[in-house]
SERO-4910 file (N, C-alpha, C, O; in steps of 0.05 Angstrom, whole numbers):
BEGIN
 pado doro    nc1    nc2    nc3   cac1   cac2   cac3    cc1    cc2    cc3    oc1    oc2    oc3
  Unk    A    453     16   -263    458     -2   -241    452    -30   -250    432    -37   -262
  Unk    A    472    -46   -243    474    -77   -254    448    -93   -240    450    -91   -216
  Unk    A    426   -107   -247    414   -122   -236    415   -138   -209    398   -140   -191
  Unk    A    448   -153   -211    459   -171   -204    473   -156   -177    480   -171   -158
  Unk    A    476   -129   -176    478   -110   -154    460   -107   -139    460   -113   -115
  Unk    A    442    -98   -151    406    -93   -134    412   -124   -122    423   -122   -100
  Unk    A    408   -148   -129    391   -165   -121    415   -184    -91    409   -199    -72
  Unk    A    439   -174   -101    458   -184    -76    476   -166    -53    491   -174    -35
  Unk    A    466   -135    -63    472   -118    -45    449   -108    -34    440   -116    -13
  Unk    A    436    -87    -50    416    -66    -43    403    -89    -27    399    -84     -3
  Unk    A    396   -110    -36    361   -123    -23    375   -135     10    359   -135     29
  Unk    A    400   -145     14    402   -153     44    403   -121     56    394   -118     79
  Unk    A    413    -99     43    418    -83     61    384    -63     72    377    -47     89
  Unk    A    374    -76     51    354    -61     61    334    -79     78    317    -68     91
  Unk    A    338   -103     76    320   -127     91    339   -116    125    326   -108    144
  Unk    A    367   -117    127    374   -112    157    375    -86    169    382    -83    192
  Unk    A    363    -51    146    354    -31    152    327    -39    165    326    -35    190
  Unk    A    305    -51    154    277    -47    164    281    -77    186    268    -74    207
  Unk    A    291    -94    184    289   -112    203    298    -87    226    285    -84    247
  Unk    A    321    -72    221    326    -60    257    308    -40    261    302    -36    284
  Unk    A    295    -20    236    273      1    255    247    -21    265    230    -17    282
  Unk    A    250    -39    253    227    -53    272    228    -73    298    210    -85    310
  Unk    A    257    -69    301    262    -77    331    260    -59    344    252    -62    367
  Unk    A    269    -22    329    267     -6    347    252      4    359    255     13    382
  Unk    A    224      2    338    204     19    336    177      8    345    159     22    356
  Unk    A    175    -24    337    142    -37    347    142    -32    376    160    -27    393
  Unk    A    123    -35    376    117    -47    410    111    -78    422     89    -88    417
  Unk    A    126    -90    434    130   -112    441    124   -119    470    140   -120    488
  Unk    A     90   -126    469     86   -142    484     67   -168    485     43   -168    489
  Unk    A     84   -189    481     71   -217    477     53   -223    499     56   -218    523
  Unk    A     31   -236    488     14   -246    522     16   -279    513     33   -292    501
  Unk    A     -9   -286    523      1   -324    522    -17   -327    493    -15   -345    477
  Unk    A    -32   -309    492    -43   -323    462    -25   -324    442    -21   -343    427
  Unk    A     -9   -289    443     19   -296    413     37   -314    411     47   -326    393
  Unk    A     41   -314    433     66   -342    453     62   -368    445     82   -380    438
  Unk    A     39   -380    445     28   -409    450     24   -410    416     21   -392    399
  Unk    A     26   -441    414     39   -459    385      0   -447    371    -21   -442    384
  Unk    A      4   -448    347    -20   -446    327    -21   -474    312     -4   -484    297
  Unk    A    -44   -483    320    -46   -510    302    -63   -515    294    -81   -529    304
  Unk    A    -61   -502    265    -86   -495    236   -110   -493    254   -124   -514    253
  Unk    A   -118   -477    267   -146   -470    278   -158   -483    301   -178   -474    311
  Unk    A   -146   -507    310   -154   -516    332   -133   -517    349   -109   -518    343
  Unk    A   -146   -518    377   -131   -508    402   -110   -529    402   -110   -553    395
  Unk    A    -94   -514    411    -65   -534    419    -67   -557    439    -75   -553    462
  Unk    A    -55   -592    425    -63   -605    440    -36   -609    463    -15   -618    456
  Unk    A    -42   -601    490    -24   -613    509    -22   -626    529     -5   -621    547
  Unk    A    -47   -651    530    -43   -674    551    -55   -697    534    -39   -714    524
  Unk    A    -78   -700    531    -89   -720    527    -88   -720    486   -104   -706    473
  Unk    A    -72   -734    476    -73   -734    454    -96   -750    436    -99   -746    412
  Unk    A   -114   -772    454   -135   -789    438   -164   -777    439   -184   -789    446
  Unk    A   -161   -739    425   -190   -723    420   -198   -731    394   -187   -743    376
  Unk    A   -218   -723    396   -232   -727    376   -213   -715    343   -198   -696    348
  Unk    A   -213   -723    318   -205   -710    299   -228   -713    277   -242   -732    272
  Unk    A   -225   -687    266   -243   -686    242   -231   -691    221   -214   -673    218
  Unk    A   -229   -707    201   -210   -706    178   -220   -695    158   -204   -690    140
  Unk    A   -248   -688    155   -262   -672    132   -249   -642    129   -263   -629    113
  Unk    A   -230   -628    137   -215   -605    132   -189   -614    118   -182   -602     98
  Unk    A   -173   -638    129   -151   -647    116   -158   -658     85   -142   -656     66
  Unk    A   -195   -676     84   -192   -678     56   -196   -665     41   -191   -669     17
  Unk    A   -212   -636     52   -222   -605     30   -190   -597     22   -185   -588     -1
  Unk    A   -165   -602     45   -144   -580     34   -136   -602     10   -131   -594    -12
  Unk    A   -136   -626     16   -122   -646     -9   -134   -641    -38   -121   -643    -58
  Unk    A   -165   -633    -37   -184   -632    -63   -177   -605    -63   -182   -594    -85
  Unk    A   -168   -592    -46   -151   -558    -62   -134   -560    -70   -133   -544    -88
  Unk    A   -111   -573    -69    -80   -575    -75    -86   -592    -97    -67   -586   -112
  Unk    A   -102   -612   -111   -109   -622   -138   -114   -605   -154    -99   -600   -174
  Unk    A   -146   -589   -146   -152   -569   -167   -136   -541   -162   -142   -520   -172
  Unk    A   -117   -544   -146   -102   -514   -155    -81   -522   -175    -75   -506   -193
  Unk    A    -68   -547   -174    -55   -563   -198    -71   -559   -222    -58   -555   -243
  Unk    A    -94   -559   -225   -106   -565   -245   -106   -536   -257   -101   -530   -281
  Unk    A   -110   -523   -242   -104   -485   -254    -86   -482   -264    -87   -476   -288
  Unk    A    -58   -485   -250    -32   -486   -256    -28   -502   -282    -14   -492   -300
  Unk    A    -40   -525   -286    -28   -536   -318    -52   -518   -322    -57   -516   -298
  Unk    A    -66   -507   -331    -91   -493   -355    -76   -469   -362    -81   -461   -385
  Unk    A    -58   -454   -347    -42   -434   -362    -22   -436   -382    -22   -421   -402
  Unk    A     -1   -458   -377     10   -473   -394      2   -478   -420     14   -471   -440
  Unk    A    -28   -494   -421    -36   -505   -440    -55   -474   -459    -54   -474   -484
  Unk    A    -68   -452   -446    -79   -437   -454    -53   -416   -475    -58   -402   -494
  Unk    A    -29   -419   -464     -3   -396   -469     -4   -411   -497    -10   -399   -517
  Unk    A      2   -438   -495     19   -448   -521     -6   -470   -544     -2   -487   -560
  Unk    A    -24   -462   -538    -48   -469   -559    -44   -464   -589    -47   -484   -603
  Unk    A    -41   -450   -596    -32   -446   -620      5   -471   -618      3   -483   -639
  Unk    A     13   -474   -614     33   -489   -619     27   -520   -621     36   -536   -637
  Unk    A      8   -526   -598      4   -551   -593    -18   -563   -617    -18   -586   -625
  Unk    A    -35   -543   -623    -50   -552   -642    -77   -567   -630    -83   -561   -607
  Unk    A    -94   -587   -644   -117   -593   -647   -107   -620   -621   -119   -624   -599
  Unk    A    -84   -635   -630    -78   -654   -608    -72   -648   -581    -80   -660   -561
  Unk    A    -58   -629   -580    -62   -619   -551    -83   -610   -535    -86   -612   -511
  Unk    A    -96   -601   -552   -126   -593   -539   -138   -611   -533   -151   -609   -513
  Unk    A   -140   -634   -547   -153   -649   -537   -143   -677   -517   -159   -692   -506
  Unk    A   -116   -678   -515   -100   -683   -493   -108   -669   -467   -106   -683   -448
  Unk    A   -114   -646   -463   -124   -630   -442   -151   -638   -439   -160   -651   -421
  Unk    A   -161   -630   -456   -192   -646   -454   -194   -663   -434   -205   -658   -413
  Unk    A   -182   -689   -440   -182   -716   -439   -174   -708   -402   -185   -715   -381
  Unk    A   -151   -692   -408   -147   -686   -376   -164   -680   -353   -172   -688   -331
  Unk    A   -168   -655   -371   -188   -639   -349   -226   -661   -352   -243   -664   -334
  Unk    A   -226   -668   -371   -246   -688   -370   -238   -724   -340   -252   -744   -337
  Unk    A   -226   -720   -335   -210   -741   -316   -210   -730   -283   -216   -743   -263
  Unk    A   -202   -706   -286   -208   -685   -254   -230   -681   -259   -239   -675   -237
  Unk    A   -253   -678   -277   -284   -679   -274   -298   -691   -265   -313   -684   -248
  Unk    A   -296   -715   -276   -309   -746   -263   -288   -736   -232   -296   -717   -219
  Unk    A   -279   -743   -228   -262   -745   -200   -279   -723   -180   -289   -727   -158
  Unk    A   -279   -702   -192   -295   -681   -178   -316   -678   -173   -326   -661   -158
  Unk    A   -335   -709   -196   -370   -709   -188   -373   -738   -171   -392   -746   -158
  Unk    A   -346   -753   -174   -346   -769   -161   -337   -761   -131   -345   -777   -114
  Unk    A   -318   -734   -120   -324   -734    -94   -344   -723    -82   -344   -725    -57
  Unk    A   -367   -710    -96   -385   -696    -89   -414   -714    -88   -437   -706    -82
  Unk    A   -406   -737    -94   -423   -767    -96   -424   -783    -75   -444   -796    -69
  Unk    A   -399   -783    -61   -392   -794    -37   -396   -779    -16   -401   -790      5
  Unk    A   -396   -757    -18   -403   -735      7   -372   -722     16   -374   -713     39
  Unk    A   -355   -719      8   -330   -723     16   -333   -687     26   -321   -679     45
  Unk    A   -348   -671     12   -348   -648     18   -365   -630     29   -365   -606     24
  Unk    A   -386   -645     49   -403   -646     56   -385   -636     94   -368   -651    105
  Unk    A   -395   -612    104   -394   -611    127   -411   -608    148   -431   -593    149
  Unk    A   -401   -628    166   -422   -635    188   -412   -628    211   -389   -636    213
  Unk    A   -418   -616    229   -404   -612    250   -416   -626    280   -436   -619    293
  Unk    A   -404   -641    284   -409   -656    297   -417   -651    323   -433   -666    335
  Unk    A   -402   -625    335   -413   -616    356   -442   -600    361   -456   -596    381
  Unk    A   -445   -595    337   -472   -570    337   -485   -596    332   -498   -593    352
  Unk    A   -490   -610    327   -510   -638    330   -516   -646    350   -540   -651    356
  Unk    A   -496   -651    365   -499   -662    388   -514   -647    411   -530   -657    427
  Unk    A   -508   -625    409   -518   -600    426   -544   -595    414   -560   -591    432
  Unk    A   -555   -594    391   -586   -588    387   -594   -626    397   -619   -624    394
  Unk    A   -590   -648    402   -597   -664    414   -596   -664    444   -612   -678    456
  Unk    A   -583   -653    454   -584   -654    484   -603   -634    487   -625   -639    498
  Unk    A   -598   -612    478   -620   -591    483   -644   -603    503   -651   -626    496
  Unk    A   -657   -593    525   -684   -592    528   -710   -590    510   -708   -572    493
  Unk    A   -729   -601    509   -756   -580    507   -762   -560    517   -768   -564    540
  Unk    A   -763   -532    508   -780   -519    529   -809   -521    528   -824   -530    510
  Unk    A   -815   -509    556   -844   -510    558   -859   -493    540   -882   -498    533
  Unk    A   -845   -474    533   -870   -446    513   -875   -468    493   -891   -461    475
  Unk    A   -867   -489    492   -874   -496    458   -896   -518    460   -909   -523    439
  Unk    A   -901   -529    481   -927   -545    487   -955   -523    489   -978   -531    493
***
């Protein structure tokens, strides 16, 4: 069987076999939680758009999407080592020595430091209780 068969016959026909036993067969009943928009972990905003935002999650995913780059070239460079020789290695070096500093420099600044702002606020409002006098 030709490759080029499998990959432009067999695979739609079998994507629109199991797409229909699973119209036939799940059970389908949506309530308002499956229904209603998902927005990365916090509740969906729909009136008042000027809440509070935390941006310390948007800059952890940015410092993931760098060092998952940084994985991604290390396979590259680990495959063809023997080809590249003594200069390439140390071209990488130089690299991965560059996302190092960067990486002790965000951890200098606090950039990855989580605070949650609400559990603060709430052990400040808190009461005293009396058992503790």
């Amino acid at each position: 069987m030709n490759s080029l068969l499998v990959l432009f016959i067999f695979v739609p026909v079998l994507v629109v076999i199991l797409l229909g036993l699973n119209l036939l067969f799940a059970v389908h009943r949506p309530d308002s939680e499956k229904v209603s928009a998902y927005e990365c972990g916090f509740s969906p905003i729909y009136g008042q758009t000027r809440s509070p935002f935390y941006i310390q999650f948007y800059n952890v995913a940015m410092l993931f999407l760098v060092f998952d780059l940084e994985i991604l070239l290390l396979f590259p460079i680990a495959v063809t080592l023997y080809q590249v020789s003594t200069y390439g290695f140390w071209i990488a070096m130089i690299f991965f020595g560059v996302l190092t500093i960067g990486f002790v420099y965000e951890i200098g600044s606090g950039i990855l430091k989580f605070t949650d702002q609400r559990s603060s606020l709430s052990k400040i409002e808190r009461p005293i209780s009396s058992s503790v006098l």
